[in-house]
C-alpha positions as YAML, in Angstrom:
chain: A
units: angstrom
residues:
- id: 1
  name: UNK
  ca: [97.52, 121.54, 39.18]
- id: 2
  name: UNK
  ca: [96.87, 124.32, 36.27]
- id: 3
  name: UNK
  ca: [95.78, 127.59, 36.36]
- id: 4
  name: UNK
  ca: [92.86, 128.04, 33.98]
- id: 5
  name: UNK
  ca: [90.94, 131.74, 34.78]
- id: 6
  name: UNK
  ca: [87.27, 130.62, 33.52]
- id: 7
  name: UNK
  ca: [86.39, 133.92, 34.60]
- id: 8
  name: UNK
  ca: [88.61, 135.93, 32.20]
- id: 9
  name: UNK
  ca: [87.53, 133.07, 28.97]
- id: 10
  name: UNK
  ca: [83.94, 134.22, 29.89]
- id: 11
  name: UNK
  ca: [84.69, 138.25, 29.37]
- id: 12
  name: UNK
  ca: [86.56, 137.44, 26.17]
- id: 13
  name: UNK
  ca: [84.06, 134.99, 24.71]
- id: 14
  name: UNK
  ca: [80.97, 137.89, 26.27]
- id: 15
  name: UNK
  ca: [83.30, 140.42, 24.00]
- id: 16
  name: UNK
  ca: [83.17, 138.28, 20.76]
- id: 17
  name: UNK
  ca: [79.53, 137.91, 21.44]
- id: 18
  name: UNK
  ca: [79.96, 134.48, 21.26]
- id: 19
  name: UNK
  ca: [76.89, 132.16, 22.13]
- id: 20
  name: UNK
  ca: [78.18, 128.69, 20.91]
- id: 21
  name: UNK
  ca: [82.17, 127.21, 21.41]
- id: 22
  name: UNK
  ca: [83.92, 124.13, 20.80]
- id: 23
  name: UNK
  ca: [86.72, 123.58, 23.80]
- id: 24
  name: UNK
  ca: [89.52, 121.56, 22.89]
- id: 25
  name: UNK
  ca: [91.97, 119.93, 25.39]
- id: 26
  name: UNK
  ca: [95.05, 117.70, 25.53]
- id: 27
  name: UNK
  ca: [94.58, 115.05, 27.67]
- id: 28
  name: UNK
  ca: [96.16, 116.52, 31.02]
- id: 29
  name: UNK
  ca: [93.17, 118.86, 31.19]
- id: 30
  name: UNK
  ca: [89.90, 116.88, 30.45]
- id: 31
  name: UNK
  ca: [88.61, 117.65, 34.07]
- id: 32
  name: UNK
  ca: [89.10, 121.28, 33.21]
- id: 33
  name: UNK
  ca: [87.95, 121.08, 30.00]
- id: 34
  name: UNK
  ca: [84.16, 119.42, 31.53]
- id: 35
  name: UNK
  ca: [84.34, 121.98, 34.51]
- id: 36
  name: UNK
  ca: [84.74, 125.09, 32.31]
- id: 37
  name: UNK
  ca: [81.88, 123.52, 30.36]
- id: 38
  name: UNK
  ca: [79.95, 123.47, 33.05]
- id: 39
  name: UNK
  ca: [80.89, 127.39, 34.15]
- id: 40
  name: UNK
  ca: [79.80, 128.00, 30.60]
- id: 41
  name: UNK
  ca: [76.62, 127.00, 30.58]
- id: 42
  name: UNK
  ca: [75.28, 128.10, 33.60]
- id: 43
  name: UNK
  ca: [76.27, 131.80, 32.02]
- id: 44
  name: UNK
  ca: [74.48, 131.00, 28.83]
- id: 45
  name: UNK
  ca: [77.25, 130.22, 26.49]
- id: 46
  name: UNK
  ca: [76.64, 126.65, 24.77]
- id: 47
  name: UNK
  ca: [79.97, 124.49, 24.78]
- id: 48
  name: UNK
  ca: [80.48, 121.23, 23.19]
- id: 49
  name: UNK
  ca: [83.86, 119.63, 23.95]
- id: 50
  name: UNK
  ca: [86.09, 118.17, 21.59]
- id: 51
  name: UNK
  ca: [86.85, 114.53, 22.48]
- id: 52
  name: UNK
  ca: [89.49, 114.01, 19.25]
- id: 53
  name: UNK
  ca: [93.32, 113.55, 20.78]
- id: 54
  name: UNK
  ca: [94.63, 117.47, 20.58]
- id: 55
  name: UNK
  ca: [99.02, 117.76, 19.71]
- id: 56
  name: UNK
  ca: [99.37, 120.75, 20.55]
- id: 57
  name: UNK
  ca: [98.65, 124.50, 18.96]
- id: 58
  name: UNK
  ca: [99.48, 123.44, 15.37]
- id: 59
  name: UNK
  ca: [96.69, 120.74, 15.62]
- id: 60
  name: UNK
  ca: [94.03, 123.92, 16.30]
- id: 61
  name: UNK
  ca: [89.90, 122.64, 16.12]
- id: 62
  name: UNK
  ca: [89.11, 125.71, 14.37]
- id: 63
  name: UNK
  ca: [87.89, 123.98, 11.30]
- id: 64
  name: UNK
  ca: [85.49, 121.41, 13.18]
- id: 65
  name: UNK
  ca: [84.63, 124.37, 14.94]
- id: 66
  name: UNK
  ca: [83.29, 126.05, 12.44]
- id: 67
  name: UNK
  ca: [81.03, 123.12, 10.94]
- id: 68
  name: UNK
  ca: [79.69, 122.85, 14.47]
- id: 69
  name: UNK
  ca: [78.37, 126.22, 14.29]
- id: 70
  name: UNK
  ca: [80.45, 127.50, 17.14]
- id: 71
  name: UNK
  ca: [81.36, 131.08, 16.97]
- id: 72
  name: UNK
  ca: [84.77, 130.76, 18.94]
- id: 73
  name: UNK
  ca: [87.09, 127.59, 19.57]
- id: 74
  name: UNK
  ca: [88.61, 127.48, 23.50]
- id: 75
  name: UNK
  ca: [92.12, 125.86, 22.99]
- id: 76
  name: UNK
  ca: [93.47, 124.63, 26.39]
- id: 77
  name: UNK
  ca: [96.69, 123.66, 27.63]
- id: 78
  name: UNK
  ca: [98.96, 125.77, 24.55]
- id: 79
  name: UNK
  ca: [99.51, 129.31, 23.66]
- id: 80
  name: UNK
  ca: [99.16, 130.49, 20.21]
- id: 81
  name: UNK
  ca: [100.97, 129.78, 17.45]
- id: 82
  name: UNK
  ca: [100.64, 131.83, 14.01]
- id: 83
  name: UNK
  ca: [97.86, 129.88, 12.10]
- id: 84
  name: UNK
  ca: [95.22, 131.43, 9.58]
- id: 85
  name: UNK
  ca: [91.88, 130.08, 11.79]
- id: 86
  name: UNK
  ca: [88.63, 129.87, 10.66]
- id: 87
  name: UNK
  ca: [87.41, 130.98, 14.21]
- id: 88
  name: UNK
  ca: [88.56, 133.64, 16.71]
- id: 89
  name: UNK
  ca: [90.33, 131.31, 19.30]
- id: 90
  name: UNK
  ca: [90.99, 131.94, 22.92]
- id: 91
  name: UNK
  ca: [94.38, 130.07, 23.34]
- id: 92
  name: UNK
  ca: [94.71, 129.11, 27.02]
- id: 93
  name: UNK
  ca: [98.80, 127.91, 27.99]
- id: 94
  name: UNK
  ca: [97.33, 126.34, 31.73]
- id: 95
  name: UNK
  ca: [99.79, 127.20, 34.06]
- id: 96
  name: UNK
  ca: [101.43, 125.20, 36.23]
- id: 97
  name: UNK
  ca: [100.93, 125.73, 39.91]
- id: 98
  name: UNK
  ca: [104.31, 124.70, 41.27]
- id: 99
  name: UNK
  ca: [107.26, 126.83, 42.26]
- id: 100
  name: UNK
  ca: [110.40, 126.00, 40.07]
- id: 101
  name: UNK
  ca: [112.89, 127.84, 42.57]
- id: 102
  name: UNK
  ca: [112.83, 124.79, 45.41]
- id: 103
  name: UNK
  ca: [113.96, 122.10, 42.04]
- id: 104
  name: UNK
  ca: [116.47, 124.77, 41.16]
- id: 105
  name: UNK
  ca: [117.89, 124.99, 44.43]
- id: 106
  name: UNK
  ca: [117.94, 121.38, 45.06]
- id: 107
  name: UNK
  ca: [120.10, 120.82, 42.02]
- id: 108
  name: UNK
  ca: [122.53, 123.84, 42.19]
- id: 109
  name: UNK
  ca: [125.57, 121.35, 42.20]
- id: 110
  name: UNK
  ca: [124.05, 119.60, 38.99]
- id: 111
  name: UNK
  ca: [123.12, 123.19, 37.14]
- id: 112
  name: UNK
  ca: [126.85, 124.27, 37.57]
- id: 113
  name: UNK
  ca: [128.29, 121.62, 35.69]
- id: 114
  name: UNK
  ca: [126.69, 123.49, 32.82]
- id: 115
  name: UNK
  ca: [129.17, 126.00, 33.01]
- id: 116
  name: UNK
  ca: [128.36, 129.96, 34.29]
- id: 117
  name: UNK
  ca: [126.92, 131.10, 30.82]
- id: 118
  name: UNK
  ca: [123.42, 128.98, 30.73]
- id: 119
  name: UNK
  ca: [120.44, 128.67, 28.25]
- id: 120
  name: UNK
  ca: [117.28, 128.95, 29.58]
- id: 121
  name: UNK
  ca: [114.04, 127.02, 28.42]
- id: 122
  name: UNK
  ca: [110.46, 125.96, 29.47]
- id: 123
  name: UNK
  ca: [107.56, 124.58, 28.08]
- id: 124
  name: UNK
  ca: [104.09, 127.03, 28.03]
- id: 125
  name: UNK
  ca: [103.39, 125.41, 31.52]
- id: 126
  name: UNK
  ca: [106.22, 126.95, 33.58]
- id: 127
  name: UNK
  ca: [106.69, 130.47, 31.16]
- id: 128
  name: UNK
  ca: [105.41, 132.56, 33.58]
- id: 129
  name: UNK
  ca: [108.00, 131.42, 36.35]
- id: 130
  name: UNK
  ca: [111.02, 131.89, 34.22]
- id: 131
  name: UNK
  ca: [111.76, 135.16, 35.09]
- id: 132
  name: UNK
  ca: [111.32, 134.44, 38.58]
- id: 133
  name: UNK
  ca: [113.91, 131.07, 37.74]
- id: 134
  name: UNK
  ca: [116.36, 133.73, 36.23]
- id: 135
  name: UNK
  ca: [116.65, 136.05, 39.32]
- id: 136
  name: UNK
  ca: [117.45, 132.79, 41.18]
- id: 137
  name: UNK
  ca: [120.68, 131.85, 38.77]
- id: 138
  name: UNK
  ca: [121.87, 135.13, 38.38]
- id: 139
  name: UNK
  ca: [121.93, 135.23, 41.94]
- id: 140
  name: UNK
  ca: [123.90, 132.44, 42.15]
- id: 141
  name: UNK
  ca: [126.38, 133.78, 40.13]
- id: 142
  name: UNK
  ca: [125.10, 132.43, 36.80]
- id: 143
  name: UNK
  ca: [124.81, 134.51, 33.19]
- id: 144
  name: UNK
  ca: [121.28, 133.31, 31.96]
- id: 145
  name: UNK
  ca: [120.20, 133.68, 28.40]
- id: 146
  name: UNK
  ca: [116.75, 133.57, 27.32]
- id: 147
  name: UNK
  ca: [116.60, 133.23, 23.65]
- id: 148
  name: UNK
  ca: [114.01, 134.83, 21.82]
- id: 149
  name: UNK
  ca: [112.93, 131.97, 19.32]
- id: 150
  name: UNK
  ca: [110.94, 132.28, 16.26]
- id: 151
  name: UNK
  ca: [107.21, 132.70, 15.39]
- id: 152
  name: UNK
  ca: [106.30, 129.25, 16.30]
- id: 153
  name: UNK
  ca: [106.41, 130.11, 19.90]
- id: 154
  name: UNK
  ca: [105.17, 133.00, 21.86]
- id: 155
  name: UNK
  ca: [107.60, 134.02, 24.59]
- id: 156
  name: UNK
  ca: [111.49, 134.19, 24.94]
- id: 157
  name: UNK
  ca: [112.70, 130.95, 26.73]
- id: 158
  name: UNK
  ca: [109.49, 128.84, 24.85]
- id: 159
  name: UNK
  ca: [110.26, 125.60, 23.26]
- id: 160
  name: UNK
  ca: [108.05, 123.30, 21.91]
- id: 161
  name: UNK
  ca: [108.62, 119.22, 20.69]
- id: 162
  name: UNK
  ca: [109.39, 120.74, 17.10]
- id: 163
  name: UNK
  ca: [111.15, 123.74, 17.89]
- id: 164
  name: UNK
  ca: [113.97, 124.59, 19.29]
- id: 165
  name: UNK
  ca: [115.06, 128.14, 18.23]
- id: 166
  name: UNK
  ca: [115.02, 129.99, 21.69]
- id: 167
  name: UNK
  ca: [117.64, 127.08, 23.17]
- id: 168
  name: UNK
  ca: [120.10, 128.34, 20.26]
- id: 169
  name: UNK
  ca: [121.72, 130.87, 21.77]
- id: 170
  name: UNK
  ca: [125.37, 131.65, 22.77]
- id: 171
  name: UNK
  ca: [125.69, 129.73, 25.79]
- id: 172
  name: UNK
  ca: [127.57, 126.13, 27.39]
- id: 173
  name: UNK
  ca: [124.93, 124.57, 28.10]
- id: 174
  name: UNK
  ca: [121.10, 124.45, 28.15]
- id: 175
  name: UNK
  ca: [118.65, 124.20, 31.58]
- id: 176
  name: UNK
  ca: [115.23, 123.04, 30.87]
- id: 177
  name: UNK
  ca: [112.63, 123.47, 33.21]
- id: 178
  name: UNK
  ca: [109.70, 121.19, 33.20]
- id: 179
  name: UNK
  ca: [108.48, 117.35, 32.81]
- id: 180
  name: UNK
  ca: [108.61, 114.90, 30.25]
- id: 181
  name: UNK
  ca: [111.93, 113.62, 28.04]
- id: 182
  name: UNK
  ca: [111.23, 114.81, 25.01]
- id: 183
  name: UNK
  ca: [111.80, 118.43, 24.75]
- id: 184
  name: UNK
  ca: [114.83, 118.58, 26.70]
- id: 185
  name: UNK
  ca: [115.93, 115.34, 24.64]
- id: 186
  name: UNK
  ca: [114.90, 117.56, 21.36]
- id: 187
  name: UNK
  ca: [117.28, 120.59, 23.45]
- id: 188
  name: UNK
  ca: [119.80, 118.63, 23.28]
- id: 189
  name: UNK
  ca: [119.92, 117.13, 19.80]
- id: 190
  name: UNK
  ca: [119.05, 120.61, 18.46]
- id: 191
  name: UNK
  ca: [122.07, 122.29, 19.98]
- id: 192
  name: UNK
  ca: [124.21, 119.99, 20.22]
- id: 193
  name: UNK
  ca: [125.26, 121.42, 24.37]
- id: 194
  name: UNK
  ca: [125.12, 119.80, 27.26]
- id: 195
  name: UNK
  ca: [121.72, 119.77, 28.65]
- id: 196
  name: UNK
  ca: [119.95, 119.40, 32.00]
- id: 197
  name: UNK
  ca: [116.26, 118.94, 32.78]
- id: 198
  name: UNK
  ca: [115.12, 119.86, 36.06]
- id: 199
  name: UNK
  ca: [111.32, 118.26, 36.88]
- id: 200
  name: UNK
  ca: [110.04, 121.21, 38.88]
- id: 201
  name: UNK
  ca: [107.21, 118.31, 40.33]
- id: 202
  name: UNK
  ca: [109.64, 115.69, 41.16]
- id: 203
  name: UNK
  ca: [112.13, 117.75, 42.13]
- id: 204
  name: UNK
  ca: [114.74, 115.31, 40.24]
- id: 205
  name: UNK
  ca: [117.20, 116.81, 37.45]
- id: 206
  name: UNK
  ca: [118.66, 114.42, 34.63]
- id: 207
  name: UNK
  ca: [120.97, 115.03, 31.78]
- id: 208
  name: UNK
  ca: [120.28, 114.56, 28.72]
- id: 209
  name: UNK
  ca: [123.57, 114.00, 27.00]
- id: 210
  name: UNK
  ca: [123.42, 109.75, 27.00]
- id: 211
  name: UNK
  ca: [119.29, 110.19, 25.91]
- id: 212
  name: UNK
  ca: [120.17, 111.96, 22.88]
- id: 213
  name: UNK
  ca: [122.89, 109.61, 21.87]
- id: 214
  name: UNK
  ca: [120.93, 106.75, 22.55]
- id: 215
  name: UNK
  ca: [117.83, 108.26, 20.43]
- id: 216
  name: UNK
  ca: [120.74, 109.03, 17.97]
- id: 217
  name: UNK
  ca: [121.32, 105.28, 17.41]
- id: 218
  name: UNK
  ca: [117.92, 103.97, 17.63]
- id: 219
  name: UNK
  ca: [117.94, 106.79, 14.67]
- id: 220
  name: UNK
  ca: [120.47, 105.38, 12.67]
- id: 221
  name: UNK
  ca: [119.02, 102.19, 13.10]
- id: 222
  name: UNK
  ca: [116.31, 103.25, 11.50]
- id: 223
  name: UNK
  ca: [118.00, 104.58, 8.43]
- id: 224
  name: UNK
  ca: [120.10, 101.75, 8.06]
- id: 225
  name: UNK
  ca: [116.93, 99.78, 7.68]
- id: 226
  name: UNK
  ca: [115.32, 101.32, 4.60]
- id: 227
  name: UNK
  ca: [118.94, 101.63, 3.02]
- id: 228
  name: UNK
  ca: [117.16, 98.82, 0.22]
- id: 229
  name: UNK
  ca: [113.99, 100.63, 0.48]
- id: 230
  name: UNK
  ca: [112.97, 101.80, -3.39]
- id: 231
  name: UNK
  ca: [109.32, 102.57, -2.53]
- id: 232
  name: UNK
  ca: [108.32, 105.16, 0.10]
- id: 233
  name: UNK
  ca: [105.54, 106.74, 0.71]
- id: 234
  name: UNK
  ca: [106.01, 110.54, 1.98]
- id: 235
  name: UNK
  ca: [103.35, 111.35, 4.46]
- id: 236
  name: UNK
  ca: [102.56, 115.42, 4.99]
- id: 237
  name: UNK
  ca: [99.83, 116.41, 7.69]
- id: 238
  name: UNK
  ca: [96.75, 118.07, 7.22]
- id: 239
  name: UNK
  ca: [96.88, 119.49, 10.55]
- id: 240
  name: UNK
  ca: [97.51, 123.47, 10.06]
- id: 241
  name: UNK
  ca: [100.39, 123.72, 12.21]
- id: 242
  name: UNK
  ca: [102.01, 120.46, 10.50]
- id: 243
  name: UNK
  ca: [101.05, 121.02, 6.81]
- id: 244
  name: UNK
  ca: [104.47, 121.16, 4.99]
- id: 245
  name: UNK
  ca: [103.23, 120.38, 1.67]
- id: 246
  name: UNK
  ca: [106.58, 122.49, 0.09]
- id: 247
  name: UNK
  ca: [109.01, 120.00, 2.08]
- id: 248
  name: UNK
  ca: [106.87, 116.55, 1.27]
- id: 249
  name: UNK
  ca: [107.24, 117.69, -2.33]
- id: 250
  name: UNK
  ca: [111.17, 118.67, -1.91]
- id: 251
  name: UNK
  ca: [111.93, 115.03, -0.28]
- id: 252
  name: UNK
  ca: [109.57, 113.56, -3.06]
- id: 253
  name: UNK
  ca: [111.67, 115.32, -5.49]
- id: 254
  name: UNK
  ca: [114.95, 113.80, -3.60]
- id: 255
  name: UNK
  ca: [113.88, 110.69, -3.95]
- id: 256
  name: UNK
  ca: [113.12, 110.14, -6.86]
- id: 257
  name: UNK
  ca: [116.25, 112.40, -8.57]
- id: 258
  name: UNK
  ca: [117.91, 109.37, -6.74]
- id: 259
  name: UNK
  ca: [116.19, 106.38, -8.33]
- id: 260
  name: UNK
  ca: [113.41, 105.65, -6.17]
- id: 261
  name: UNK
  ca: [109.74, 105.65, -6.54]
- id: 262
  name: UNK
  ca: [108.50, 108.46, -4.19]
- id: 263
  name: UNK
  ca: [104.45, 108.95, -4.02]
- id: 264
  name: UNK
  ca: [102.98, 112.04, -2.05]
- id: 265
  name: UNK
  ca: [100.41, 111.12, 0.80]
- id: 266
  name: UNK
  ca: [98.11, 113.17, 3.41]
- id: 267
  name: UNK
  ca: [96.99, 112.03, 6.55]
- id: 268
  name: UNK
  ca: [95.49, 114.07, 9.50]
- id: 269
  name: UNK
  ca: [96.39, 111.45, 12.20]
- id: 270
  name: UNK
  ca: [98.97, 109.65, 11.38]
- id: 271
  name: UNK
  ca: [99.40, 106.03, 12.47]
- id: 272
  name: UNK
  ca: [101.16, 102.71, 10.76]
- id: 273
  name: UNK
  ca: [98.06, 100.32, 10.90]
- id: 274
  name: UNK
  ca: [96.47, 103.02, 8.23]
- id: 275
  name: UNK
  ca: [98.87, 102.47, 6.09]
- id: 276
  name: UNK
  ca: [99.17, 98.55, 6.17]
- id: 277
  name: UNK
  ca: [97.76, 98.18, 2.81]
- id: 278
  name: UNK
  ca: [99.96, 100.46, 0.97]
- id: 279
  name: UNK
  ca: [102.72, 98.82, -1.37]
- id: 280
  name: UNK
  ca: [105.43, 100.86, 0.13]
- id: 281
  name: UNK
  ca: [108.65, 99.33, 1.47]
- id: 282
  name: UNK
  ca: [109.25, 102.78, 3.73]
- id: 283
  name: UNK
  ca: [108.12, 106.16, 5.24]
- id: 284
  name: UNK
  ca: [109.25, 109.92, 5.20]
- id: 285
  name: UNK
  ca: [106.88, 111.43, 7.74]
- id: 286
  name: UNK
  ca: [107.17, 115.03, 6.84]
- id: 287
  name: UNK
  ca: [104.69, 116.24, 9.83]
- id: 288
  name: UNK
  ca: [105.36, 116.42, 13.55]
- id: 289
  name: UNK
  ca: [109.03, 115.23, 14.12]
- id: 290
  name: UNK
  ca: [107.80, 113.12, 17.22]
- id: 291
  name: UNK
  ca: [105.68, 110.95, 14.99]
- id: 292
  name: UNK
  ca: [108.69, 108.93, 13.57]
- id: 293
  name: UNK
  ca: [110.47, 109.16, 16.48]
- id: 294
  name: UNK
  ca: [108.22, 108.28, 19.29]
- id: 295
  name: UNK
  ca: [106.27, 106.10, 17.85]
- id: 296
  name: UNK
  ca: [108.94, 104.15, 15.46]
- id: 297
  name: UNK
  ca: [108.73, 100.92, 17.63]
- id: 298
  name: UNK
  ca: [104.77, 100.99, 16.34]
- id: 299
  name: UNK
  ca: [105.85, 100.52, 12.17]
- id: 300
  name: UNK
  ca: [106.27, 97.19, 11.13]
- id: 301
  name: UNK
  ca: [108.59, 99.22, 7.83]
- id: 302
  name: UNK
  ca: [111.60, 102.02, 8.13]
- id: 303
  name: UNK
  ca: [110.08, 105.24, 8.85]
- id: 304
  name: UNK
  ca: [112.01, 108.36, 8.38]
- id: 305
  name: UNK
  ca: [112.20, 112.20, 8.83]
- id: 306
  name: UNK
  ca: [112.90, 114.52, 6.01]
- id: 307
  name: UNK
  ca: [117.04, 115.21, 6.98]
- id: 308
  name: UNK
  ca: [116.94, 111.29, 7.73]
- id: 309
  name: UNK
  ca: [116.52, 110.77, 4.25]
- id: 310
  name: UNK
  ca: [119.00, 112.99, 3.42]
- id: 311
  name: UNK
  ca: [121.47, 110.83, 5.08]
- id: 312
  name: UNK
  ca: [119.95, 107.93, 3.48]
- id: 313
  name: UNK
  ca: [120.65, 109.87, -0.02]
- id: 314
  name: UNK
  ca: [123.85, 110.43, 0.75]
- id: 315
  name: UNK
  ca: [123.36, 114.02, 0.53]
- id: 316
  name: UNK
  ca: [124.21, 114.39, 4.82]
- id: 317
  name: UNK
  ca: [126.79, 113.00, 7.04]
- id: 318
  name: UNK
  ca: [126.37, 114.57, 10.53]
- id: 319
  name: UNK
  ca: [122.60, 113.30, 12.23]
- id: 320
  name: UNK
  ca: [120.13, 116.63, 12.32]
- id: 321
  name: UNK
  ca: [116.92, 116.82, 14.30]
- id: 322
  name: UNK
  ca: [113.94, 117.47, 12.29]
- id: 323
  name: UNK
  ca: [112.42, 120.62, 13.32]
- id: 324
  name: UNK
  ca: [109.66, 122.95, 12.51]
- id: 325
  name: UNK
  ca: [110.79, 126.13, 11.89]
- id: 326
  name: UNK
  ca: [108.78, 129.88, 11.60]
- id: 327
  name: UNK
  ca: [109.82, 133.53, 10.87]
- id: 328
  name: UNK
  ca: [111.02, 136.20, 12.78]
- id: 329
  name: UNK
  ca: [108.78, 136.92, 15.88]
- id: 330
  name: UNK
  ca: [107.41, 140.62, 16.07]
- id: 331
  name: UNK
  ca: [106.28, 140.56, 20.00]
- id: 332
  name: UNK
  ca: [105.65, 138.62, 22.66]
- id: 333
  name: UNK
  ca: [102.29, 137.30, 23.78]
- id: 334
  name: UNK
  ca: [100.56, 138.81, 27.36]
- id: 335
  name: UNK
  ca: [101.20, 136.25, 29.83]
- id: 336
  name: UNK
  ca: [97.79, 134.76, 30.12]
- id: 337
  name: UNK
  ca: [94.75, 133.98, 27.47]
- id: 338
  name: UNK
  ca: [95.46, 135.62, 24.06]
- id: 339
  name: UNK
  ca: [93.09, 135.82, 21.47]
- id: 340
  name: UNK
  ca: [93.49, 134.98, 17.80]
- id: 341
  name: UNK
  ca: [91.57, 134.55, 14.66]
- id: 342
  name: UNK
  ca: [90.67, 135.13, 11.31]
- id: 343
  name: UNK
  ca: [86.99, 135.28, 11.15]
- id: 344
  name: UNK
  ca: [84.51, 133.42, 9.21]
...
């Protein structure tokens, strides 16, 4: 189902001179993840596999890595993202091998309700069919925009379940390309458009307008919960894509300006049955935005993301996703394995 060129990892790691790596996979690509092992090995490269759960490319092994005495860290299934890593690492996005055109075709009549002037977005999996989707529209008399997106990601048209920059771009609506709920639900909320996920598997397209309202409520719900809250406990992450230690200690600083006691925490996974013993009445989770909001139905108290508790505060009217955001990207990454790192 995924493209992943062992061939090409093995002349990159052969060019690092690298005779010991740490592979780390999300769980979609375990198989892969014990084959390439294998491929490894028999060319004289030792490779020990991370079995910890892997987030994404801000939850990088390159620090584990490094006590393992591995000289690179393989990182399947994402593409880079802008990290200071205490390893080179071979970031490798996994292609998907499935043809988005038929999905697009199939749901013409649904994609036109978006109006002519469309955002496009994908996840890593499908990037390197989105120029090939964009031919398709324009042919169909459509005016596709690819947005650019910020440093977090590294192509135009690249979204990922914190960020959102490249769908916010002068257009009616937003097409998403890809499976799952969650990013085109985080589209949506983000932008505010109308938005349309087409499941280039399934064929099947679905809008995301009702989702986003609905997660909007179940939101609000939430907030309207720790309203008597006076203790919380504001989690950061020590995950280097996650770590927003300035934000934690801005909402900490909110807080308790407003009366409340506030206390800074770290976690690296985070999880509510770590935190049962704690004397806090709610959470700020100030880390990945899906941990509050897929997992919410997990915390036996409120938890919240950091413009939640702005509304909570008073301080916000309108709901806001929480995203992570970067800089300004300089160039875009080579379709394929890139390598990154900042040496030992």
């Amino acid at each position: 189902m995924h493209e992943v060129s062992m061939r090409e990892i093995l002349e990159k790691l052969r060019e690092l001179g690298a005779e010991r790596v740490l592979i780390q996979t999300p769980e979609g690509l375990k198989r892969e993840a014990q084959a390439l092992a294998d491929f490894l090995e028999e060319n004289r490269i030792e490779a020990i596999i991370s079995g910890d759960i892997n987030y994404g490319a801000c939850d990088p092994a390159d620090r584990e890595a490094r006590l393992l005495g591995c000289d690179a860290l393989i990182h399947l299934g994402h593409s880079y993202m802008m990290l200071h890593l205490e390893v080179p690492a071979i970031f490798v996005p996994a292609f998907a091998n499935v043809d988005v055109v038929p999905s697009l075709e199939k749901n013409l009549d649904e994609v036109r309700k978006l109006g002519r002037r469309i955002a496009l977005v994908t996840t890593a999996q499908h990037i390197h069919q989105l120029e090939r989707a964009r031919a398709f529209l324009e042919k169909h008399g459509f005016e596709v925009i690819i947005g650019k997106g910020d440093s977090r990601v590294s192509w135009p048209g690249q979204i990922l379940g914190c960020n959102f920059a490249a769908a916010k771009v002068d257009a009616e609506g937003v097409l998403f390309i890809g499976a799952g709920y969650f990013h085109p639900l985080g589209a949506a909320l983000a932008t505010r458009k109308p938005t349309l996920a087409v499941n280039p598997y399934s064929g099947d397209a679905i809008w995301m307008d009702n989702e986003a309202e609905r997660l909007i409520r179940r939101r609000w719900a939430q907030i309207a919960k720790a309203m008597d809250a006076e203790r919380f406990g504001v989690i950061t992450s020590t995950k280097k894509g996650q770590l927003r230690l300035a934000e934690a200690k801005r909402v900490v600083k909110l807080l308790r300006e407003h009366g409340k006691y506030a206390r800074l925490m770290a976690m690296n996974h985070i999880s509510y049955p770590a935190l049962e013993g704690f004397d806090f009445d709610a959470y700020v989770v100030v880390a990945c935005p899906r941990v509050p909001i897929d997992d919410y139905e997990n915390w036996r108290k409120p938890v919240l993301t950091p413009p939640e508790v702005e509304i909570l505060l008073g301080l916000r009217e309108d709901y806001a996703f929480d995203e992570i955001l970067g800089v300004g990207r300089k160039e875009d990454e080579p379709i394929g394995i890139a390598l990154h790192g900042g040496g030992k």
